[in-house]
N, C-alpha and C positions, 0 to 999 in steps of 0.2 A: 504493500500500500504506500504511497506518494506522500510522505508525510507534510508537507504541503499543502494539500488539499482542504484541510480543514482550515488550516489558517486562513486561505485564499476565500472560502465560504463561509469563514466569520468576519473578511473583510466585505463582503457583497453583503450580508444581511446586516452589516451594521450600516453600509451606506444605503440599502434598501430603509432601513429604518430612519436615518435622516432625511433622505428625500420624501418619503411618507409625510413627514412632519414640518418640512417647509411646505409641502404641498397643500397639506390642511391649512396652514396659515395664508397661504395665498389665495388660494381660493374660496374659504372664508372670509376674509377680509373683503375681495370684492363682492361674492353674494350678499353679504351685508349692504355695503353699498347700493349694489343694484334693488336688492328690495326696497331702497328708499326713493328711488323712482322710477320700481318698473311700473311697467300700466298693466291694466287689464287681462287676465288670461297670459300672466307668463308664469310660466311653467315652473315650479318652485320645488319638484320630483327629484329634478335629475341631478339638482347641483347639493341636493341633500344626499342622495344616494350615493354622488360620487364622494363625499366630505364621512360619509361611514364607512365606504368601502377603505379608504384610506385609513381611517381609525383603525378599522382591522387589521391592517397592513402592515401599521405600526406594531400594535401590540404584539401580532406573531413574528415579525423579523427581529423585535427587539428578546423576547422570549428563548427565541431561535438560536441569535446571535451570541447568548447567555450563556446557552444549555451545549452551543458546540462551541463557542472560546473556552469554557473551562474545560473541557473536556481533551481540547488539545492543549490545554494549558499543562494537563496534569501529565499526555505523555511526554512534552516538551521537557515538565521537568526530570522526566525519566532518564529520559533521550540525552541530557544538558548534562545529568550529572554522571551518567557513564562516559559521558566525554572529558568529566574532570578525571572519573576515576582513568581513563587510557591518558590524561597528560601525568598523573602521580604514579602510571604503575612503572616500578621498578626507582620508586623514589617517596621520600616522607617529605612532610611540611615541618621546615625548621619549627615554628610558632605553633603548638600545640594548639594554645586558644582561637586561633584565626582558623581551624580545622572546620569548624562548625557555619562561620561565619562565608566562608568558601564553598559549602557543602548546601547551608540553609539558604540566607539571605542573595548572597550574590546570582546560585543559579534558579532562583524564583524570578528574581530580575531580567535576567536575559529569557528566561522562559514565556515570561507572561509582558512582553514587546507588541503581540500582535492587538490583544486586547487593552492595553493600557495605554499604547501610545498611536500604535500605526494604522488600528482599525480608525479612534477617535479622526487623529489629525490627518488621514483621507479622505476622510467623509465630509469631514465640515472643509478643506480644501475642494473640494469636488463639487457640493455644493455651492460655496463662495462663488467660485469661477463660473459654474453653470449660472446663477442668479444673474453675473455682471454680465453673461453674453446676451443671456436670455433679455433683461433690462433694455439692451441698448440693440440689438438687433430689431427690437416690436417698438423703439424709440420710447419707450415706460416712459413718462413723467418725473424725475429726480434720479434717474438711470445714475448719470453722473455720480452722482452720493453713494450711493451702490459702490462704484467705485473707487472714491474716494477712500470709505469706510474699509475697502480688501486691503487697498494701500496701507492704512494706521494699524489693520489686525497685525500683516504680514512685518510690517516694522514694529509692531508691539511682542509676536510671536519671536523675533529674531534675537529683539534686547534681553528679553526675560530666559530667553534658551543660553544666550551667553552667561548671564547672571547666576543661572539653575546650574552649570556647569561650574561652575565656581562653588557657588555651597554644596554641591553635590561629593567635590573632591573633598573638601574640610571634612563634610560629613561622615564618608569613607575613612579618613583617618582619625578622626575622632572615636570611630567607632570601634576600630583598632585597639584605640589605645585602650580604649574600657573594656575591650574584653581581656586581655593583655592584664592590666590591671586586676582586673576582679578575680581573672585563675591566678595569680600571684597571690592576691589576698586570701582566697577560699583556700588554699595549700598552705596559706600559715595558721588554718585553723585552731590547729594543735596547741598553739602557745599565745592564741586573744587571751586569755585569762592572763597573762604576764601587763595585760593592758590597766588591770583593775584598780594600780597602784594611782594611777594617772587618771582614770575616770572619775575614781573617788575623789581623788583633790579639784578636779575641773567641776564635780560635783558640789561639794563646799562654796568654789568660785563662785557657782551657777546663785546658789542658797544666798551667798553674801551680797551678792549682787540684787537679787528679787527683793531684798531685804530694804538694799539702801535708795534703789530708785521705786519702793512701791508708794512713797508720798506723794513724789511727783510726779506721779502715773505714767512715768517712761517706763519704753520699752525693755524690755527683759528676757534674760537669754534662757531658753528650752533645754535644760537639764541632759533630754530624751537625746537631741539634736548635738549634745557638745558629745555627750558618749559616741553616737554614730560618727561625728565627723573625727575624734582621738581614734577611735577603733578603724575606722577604714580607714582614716587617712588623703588625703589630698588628691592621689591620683585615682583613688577608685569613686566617680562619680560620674554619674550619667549627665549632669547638668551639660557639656559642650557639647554630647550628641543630642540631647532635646532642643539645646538653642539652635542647631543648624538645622534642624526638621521641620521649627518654627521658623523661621527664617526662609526655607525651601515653600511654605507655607502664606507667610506673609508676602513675597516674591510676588507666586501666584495669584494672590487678591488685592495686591495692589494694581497690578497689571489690568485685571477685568475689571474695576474699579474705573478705571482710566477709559480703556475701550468702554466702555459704557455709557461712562461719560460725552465720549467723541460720539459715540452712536443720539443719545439723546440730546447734541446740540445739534446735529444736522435734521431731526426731525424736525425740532422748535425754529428753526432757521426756513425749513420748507413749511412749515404751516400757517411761522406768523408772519409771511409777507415779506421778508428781505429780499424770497427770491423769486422768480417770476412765474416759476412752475406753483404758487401759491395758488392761482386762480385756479388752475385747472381743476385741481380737486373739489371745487363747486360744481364742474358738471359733467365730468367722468372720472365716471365707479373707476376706472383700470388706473386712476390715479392712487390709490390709496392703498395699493398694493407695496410700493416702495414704504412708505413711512412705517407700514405694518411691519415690514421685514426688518426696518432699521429699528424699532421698538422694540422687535423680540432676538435682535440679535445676541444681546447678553447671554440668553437663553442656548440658542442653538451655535455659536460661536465660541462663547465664554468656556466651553470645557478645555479650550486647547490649552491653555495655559497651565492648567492641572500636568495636561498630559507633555506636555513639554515638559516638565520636571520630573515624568516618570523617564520620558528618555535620556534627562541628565544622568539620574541615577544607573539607567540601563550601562550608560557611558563609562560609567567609574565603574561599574561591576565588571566589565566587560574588560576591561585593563587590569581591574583588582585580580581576574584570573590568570589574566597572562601573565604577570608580575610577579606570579607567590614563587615564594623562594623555598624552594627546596634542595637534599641533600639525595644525591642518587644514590642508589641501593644497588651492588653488582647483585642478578639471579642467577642461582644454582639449578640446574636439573635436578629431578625427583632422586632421594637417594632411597634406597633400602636397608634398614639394618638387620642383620642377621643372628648377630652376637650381643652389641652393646656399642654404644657411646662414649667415650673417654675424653677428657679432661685433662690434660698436664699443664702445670704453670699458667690456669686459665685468667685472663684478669681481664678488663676493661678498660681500653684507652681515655684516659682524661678524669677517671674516676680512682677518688679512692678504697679500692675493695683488695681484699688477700689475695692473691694467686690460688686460685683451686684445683688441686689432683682426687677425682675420682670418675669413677665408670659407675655407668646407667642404664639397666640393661633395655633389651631391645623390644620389651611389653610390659605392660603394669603401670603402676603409677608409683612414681617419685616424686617425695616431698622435699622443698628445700623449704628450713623451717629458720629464725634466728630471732636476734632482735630488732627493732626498728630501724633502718639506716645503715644495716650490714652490706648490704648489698647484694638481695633478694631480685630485687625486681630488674635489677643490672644483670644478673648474671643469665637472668630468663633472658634479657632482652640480647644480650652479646650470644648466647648460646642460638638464637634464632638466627643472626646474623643481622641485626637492626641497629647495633652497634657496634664498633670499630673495637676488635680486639687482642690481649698478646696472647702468646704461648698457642696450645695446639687445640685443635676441634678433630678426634677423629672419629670415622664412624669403620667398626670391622678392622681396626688397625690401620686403616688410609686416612691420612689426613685431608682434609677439607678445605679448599682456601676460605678468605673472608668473604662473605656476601649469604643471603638469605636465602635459602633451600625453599624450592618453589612450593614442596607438599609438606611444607612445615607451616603451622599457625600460633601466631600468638596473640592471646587475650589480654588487654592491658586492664590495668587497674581502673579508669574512668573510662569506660568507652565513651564512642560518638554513636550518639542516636538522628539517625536522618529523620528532616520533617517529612513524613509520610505514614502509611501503612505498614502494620507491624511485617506485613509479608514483604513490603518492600525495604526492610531491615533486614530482615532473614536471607534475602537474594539481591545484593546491592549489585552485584554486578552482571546481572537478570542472565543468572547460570538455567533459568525455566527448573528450578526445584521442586518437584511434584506437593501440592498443597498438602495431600493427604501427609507426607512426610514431615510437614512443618508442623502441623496438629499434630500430630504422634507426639514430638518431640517438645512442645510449646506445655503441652499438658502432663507430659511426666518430671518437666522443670518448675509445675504448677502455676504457671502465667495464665491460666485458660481462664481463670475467674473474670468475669469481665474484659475480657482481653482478645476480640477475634482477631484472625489474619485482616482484616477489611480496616482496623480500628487506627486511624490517624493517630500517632504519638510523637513526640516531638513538638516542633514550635507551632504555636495555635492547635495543637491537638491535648490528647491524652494525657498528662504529666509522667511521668515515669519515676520512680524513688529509683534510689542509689541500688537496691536490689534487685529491681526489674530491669533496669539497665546491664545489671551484672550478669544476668539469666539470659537477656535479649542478646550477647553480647557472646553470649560463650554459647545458647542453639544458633548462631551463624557462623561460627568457627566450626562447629560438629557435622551443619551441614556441609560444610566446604570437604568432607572426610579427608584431613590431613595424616601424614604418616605419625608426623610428633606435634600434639597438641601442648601448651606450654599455655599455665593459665596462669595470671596474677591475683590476687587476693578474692578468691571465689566464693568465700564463705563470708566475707565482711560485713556485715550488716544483714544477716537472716537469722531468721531466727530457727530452734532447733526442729522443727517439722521441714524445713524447706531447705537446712543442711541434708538431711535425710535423704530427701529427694533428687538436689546436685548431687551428693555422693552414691547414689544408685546410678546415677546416668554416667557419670566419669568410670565408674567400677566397668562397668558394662561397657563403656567404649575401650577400656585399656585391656581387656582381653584378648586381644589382636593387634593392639598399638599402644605406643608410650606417650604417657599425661606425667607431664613434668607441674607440677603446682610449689607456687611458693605462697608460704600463708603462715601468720604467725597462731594463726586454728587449726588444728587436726581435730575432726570429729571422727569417736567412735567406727561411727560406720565406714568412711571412709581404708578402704583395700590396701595399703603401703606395702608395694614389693621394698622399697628403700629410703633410710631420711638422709639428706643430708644436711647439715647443721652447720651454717655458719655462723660460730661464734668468735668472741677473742679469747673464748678460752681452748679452743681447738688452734689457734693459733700459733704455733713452733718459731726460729729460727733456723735455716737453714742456709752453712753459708753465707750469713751476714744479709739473708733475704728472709724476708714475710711472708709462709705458706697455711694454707689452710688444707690441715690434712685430715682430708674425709676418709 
């Protein structure tokens, strides 16, 4: 199928839909007219007939135009975002927080072009232009004005599109930085309590203060608001991306503000007599067609300047993808292991973690267990090949160069949830995973509760807790049937029925392949063919070097 097509036939039914509706206005406006001086036996049928059939015409193109824009909207963003994932594969996004914003925001933007910007500002272009031929070809009465008014849109369209391109880039980077900020902030979760020494005193502040100016009825500082602003801090604040939205915002309604204005001074200019075409509208109806159209122009012109700002943003999205900075990933061919996985003098480039010597055999599941900041989640992540590492990786005695093994999967500690359908979670890279498969799987990780393949999660959908995310995160790693599945903290936040149930479905997968899990939980139920334990109490000297000997 021509993916094309839809787009193209929600550009016709949205320009069927505004010609519908200047239509009604024009021929409206003169029937009225003419009723005030037709004579005798005119026929008053046909020009109602034709002002309903058009009614109609509107409602179903516009309905039309609704029901098939979203609809190629949504495989657009399918379509958009397997194209982000073919520019990442065989590479990450330096900027972890910008993952989402690259995945969500940006390819909504470019997907939803036709309906937001290209349908609108064709239609009322198409329009425009037919009105000023139509006008001045049948010699209309104020034809001229007509024209005049394309000229102010088309230079009102032109300033504000520059303008919109300017806060649109701010905005883009603004938006950056908060998200940037706010996963920096949310990661030092762990130690806000260190904040309390300082809340409490700006507290006190707050108290002394309400105290000393409550005489003079000045204003006084919000207790609630000094704790927020010591605890997040400076750079985490949404206020520069509101103000550029407002801004993107105000832009736009100044604009039609303006055109508006222009529009209802050429009316009042042709009705009260400055200009000569005044007369005529005393004694033909076909006069008052013009004023009519310059009247409701706000109406059926004024959208564009909305949509001009959606094409700013389309702009900066559209760069914002080509732009992101990523780190290429060399790929490996599938391997097989037969025996086990071995580890000698393993470490991680740039990190401080032990050197690890052990072997892992070639099914089951292995635990790397320690304490916080051992270097758990490093050594899952160098062992997959996602990070840059020393000493040796072999598998069956052969070692491995550095790069990431195509049928190996790894789970990270905070997935990314795409805005969409849990099934379009499950298959991001629309591998056509048989649904029956995903229900299987979806309801023995106990997500089934409220929770269908159909069910929007992500931004403007579903919410998802830190546990459904973990679950959503790790059935799309299972479906992927990887040789070595390597999971990050899978148990973190469940409670002990729904460890049960991850630890049924990992047992069951590692029967035939290796589940390498780093967690500082072990539950009961969970199978452990092997732990490995990095602590610093396993930690030797050997050689005047730091090993960790498993």
């Amino acid at each position: 199928m021509n993916s094309t097509k839809p787009a193209y036939l929600t550009l016709l039914l949205a320009l069927a839909h505004g010609v519908a509706g200047i239509s009604i206005l024009v021929i409206s406006s003169w029937f009225i007219a003419v009723s005030a001086i037709a004579p005798v036996g005119f026929n008053y049928v046909i020009p109602a007939v034709v002002i309903r059939a058009l009614a109609l015409l509107r409602i179903a193109s516009g309905y039309a135009s609704m029901w098939v824009g979203h609809n190629d909207l949504l495989a657009r963003i399918a379509n958009i975002r397997l194209g982000v994932f073919s520019q990442l594969e065989n590479s990450q996004i330096n900027e972890k927080a910008l993952t989402t914003e690259a995945l969500a925001h940006h390819t909504e933007e470019l997907a939803s072009r036709w309906i937001a910007w290209i349908a609108p500002l064709s239609s009322i272009m198409f329009i425009f232009t037919s009105l000023c031929f139509i006008a001045t070809w049948f010699d209309f009465p104020g034809a001229g004005l007509l024209i005049v008014l394309f000229a102010a849109w088309s230079i009102a369209v032109t300033l504000q599109g520059l303008r919109a391109l300017r806060i649109a880039k701010r905005a883009t980077c603004a938006n950056a930085e908060f998200r940037q900020s706010s996963n920096n902030f949310l990661n030092s979760s762990a130690i806000w309590h260190l904040n309390r020494g300082l809340v409490g005193q700006c507290e006190d502040n707050a108290t002394q203060q309400h105290n000393s100016h409550s005489a003079s009825n000045a204003s006084t500082l919000d207790v609630k608001e000094i704790k927020a602003s010591n605890i997040v801090g400076k750079n985490v604040s949404a206020k520069a991306v509101w103000q550029e939205k407002i801004a993107q915002k105000n832009t736009a309604s100044r604009t039609a503000w303006w055109f508006q204005g222009i529009a209802f001074l050429l009316v009042v200019l042709m009705i009260s007599g400055a200009l000569s075409i005044a007369q005529t509208l005393l004694f033909a109806p076909i006069a008052i067609v013009v004023p009519m159209v310059l009247l409701a122009a706000p109406d059926w012109a004024g959208n564009a300047f909305s949509s001009i700002s959606k094409f700013a943003q389309y702009k900066q999205s559209a760069k914002a993808l080509r732009q992101m900075k990523t780190t290429p990933i060399k790929m490996l061919c599938e391997r097989e292991i037969n025996t086990a996985i071995t580890l000698t003098d393993f470490s991680i480039k740039g990190r401080r973690t032990n050197k690890v010597n052990t072997s892992m055999p070639a099914k089951g599941v292995v635990c790397v267990s320690g304490a916080s900041g051992c270097g758990k989640s490093s050594l899952l992540q160098g062992l997959a090949g996602l990070l840059p590492a020393n000493g040796k990786r072999e598998i069956d005695g052969v070692n491995i160069p550095p790069g990431l093994v195509s049928n190996w999967r790894y789970v990270e500690q905070e997935p990314i949830i795409l805005s969409g359908t849990l099934a379009l979670n499950l298959d991001p890279a629309g591998q056509e995973i048989p649904h029956n498969q995903m229900t299987t799987l979806v309801q023995e990780l106990g997500l089934d509760k409220g929770l269908l393949l159909s069910t929007w999660v992500g931004k403007a959908g579903r919410p998802l807790s830190g546990g459904e995310k973990k679950r959503v995160a790790l059935a799309r790693a299972i479906l992927a049937k990887p040789r070595v599945l390597l999971v990050d903290e899978p148990f973190e936040g469940l409670d002990i029925h729904t460890q049960q149930r991850v630890c049924d479905v990992l047992n069951r997968y590692a029967t035939d392949k290796l589940v390498i899990i780093a967690s500082h939980v072990t539950p009961k139920a969970l199978v452990v063919q092997k732990n490995v334990q990095l602590d610093e109490a396993s930690v030797v000297t050997v050689n005047g070097e730091h090993r960790a000997t498993l």
